[in-house]
N, C-alpha and C positions, 0 to 999 in steps of 0.2 A: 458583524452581519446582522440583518433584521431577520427577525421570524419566518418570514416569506423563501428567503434565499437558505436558511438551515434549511424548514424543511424541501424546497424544491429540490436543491443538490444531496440533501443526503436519502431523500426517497429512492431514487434510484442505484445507490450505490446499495442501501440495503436491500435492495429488490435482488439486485444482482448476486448478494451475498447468500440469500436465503436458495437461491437460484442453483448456487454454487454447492450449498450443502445438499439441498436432494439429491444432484446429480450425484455428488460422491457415493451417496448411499443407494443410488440407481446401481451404480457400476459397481459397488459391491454385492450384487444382489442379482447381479447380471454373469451369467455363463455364454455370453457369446461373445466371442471376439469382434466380432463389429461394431455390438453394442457397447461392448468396452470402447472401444479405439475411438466411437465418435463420443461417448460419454467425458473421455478421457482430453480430448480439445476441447468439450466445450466447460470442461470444470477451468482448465487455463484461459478459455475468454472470459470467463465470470471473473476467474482473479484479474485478471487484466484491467475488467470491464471498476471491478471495487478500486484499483488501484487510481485510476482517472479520474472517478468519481472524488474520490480523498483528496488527490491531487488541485480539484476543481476549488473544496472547500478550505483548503490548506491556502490555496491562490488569493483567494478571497479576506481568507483570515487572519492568517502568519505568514507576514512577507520571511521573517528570519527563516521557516522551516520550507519557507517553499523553496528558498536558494539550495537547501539541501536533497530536497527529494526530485528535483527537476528533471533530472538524469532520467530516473524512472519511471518517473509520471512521463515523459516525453514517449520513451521507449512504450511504455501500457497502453499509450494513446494510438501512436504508429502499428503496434503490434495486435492490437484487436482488429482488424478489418483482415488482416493475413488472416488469426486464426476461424474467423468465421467463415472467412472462404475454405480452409482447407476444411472444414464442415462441411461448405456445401460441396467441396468437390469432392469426399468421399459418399456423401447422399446420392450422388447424382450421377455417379459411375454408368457409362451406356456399353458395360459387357468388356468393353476393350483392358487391357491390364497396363495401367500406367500408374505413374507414382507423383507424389506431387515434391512440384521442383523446390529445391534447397534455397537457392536465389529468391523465394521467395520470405524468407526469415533472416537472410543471409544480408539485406539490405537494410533494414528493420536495425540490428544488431552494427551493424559499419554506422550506421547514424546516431545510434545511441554511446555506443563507443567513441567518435569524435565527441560528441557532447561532454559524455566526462570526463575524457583527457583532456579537451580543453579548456574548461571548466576549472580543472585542476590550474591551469598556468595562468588565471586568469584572478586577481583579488577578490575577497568574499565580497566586501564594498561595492565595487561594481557591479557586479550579479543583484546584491540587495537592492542597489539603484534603477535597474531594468524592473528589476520586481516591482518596487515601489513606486516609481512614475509608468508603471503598466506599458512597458515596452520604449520608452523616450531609448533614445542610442545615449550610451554610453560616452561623455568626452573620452577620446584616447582609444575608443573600443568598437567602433563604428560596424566591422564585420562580427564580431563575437556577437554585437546586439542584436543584430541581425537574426543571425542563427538560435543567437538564448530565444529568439520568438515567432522564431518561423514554423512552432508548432503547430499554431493552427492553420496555417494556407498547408503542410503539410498533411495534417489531418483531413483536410476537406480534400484534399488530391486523392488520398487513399479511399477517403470515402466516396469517392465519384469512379474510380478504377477499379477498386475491388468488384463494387455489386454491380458495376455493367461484366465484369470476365464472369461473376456468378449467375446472370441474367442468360450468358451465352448456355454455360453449362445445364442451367434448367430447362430452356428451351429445346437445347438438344436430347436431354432426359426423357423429356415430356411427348417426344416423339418415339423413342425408344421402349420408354414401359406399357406405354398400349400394347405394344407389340409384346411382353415378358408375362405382364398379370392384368390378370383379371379383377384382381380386389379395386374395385373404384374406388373406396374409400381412402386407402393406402397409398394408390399409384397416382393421385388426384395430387397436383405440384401447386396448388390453390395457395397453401402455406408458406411455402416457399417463395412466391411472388410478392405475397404480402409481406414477408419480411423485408425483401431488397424494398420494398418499396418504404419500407417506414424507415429503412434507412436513407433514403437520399430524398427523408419529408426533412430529416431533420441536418439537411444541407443550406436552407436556407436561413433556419436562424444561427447555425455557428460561423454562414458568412456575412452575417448581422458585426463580428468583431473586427471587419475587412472596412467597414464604414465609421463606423462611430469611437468611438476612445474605448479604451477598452473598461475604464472606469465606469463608465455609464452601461455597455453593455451587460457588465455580468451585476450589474444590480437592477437592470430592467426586468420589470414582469415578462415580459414576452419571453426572455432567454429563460426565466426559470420555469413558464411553462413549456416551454419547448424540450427543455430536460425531463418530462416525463412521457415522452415518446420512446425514449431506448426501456425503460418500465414495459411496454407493449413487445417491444422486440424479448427481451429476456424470457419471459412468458408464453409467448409464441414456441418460442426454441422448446425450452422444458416440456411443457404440455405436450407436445407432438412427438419427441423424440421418447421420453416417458411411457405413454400410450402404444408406441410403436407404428404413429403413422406417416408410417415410409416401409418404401419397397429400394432394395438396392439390387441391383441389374448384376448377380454373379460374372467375373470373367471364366468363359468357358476356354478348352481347347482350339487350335482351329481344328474349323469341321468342313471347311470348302477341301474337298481331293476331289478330282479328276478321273480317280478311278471307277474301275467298273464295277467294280463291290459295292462300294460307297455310294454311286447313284443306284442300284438297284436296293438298297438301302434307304434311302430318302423319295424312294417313289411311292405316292399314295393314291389308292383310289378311292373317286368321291366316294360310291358307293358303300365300300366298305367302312370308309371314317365315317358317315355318317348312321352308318351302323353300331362302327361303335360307341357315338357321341349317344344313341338311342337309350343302348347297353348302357353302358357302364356308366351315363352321366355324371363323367368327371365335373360338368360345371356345377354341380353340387357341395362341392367343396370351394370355401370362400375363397381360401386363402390360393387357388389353383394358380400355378405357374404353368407356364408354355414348356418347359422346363421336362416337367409331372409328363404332360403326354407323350413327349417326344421319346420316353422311356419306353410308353408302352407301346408309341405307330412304330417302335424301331426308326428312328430318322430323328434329324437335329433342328435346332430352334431357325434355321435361314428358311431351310426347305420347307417347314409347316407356316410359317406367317408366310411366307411366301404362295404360298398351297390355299393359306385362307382366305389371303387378298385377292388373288386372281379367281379362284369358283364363288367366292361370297360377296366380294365388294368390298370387304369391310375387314377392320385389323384383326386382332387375335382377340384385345379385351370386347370390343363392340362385338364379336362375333357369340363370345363366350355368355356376355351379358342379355342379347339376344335370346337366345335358350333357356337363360334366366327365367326371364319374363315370360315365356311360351310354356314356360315349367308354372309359374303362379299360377297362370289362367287358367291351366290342367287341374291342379290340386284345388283352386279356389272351387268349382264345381263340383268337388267330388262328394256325395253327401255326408262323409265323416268329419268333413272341415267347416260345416255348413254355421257351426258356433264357434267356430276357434278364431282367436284374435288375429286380424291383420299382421301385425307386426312378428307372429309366429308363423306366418305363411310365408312374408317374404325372408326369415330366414331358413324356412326349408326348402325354398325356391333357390338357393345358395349365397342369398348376398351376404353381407358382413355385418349392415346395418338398417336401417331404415333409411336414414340420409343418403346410405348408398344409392337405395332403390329410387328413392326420390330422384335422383342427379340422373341417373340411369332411364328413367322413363320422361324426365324434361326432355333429353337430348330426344329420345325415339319420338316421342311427341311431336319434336321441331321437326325433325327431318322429315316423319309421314305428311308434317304438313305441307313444306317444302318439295315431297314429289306429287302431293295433291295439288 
């Protein structure tokens, strides 16, 4: 291999690696079960992710060892798009208690399992042969060649079907946690779009090996710069999941009954709520979940977005964020603030950040202009 292609293909594999080591040391360092569980898939897509990687340069370099790691490298390559989705779909939970399906690993493992019993009844010779004419079919072995290289139309299948089922789940999230929190910083799926989306940038040059020999493709410049796009993805993940920016959607009990307790229970008057909204300006606190009040109106998270929607217009976070800002304006006047920093008013106006506040008053900005 030239300069070019070490470093291209192993940049990322060490990205991933280093990727791989803080998260372990996140989740040791971590006391919540959540953050364990999604710490804990995405240490196994980083290995996955190193294993692909290795497998990439191995391809490249040593036909002999690539005949032996195939099995693997095939299974690391199929099986990271699974576990990034089971990421996004425990991220992106909308309250309901489901579990993610088995079938979904279960197909992954049946294809890497034929590989290597196959594999096994199949001479080392031939397999070296596929290696080293970069896919030619095998005399004698026409279906085994076949499948020794149907890695990458399979790779690109998973990567076109996983992040559209992950596209469906974030979208439906993203509807959902307006309605749960308030932290726009948090509840803000910004990240998560951008991820599905840098992965299926990097669909068009792995179907770059669909046209051209496969000799020429993995020593074109373009493929090796195309291999530092998953660099972007890996660091996306860590960064955000590290920081803690995500909100997951608690599954509650059900709280829909029919009874007469239970509705005189979830009945709220404007008056009073916004009496207590006065009081006790919960939206003070950043981190407020829809959650927090429904503790204190006595009534459940349906009845109050739904309560919020129908007398205000507007969801549970735009309602909350609202107040916010009517909160700055208050304090901004008052003469004790008359030298305190901005960025110190809009956190005791209750946002999270500044960038909150910013996203938060773009949006009111557009719409007062929009009913002007």
């Amino acid at each position: 291999m030239d300069i070019i292609q070490v470093v291209g293909f192993s940049l990322p594999m060490f990205s991933a690696l280093v990727c791989c080591v803080l998260m372990i040391m996140y989740r040791r360092g971590s006391s919540d079960t959540t953050q364990r569980r999604l710490a804990a898939i995405m240490i196994l897509t980083y290995v996955s992710a190193v294993i692909c990687w290795f497998g990439i340069i191995v391809y490249v370099a040593d036909y002999d060892w690539f005949v032996w790691i195939n099995t693997l490298f095939f299974f690391a390559l199929i099986l990271d798009q699974v576990l990034l989705y089971n990421f996004l779909y425990n991220i992106t939970g909308t309250g309901k208690r489901e579990k993610f399906h088995k079938l979904h690993y279960v197909i992954p493992v049946l294809l890497a399992v034929s590989m290597g019993v196959w594999s096994l009844l199949v001479p080392y010779e031939v397999q070296y042969y596929i290696v080293e004419t970069r896919g030619e079919p095998a005399p004698g072995y026409l279906w085994y060649s076949r499948f020794f290289s149907s890695t990458v139309p399979i790779f690109i299948i998973y990567n076109i079907i996983y992040p559209l089922l992950g596209l469906f789940r974030v979208k439906a999230y993203h509807r959902e946690v307006v309605n749960y929190s308030a932290d726009e910083q948090r509840a803000s799926a910004g990240w998560l779009y951008r991820l599905i989306f840098l992965v299926w940038l990097t669909l068009p040059v792995a179907s770059g090996v669909l046209f051209v020999h496969k000799s020429v493709f993995f020593s074109s410049t373009l493929t090796v710069l195309g291999a530092f796009l998953p660099i972007f993805q890996y660091l996306i993940i860590c960064y955000n999941l590290m920081s803690g920016n995500y909100v997951i959607i608690q599954p509650t009990e059900t709280e829909e009954s029919e009874g007469d307790g239970n509705a005189k229970a979830r009945k709220i008057d404007r008056k009073k709520f916004e009496t207590y909204i006065r009081e006790k300006k919960p939206y003070l606190n950043s981190k407020l979940k829809i959650t927090d009040m429904c503790v204190e109106l006595g009534t459940n998270r349906s009845y109050l977005s739904s309560f919020i929607n129908s007398e205000y217009g507007m969801n549970f976070s735009g309602y909350i964020n609202r107040q916010r800002l009517d909160e700055l304006d208050r304090i901004r006047v008052a003469p004790e603030n008359r030298n305190a920093a901005g960025i110190d008013l809009v956190l005791c106006a209750g946002f999270s950040s500044y960038r909150s506040y910013i996203r938060v008053k773009a949006r009111d900005d557009a719409s007062q202009t929009i009913v002007f």
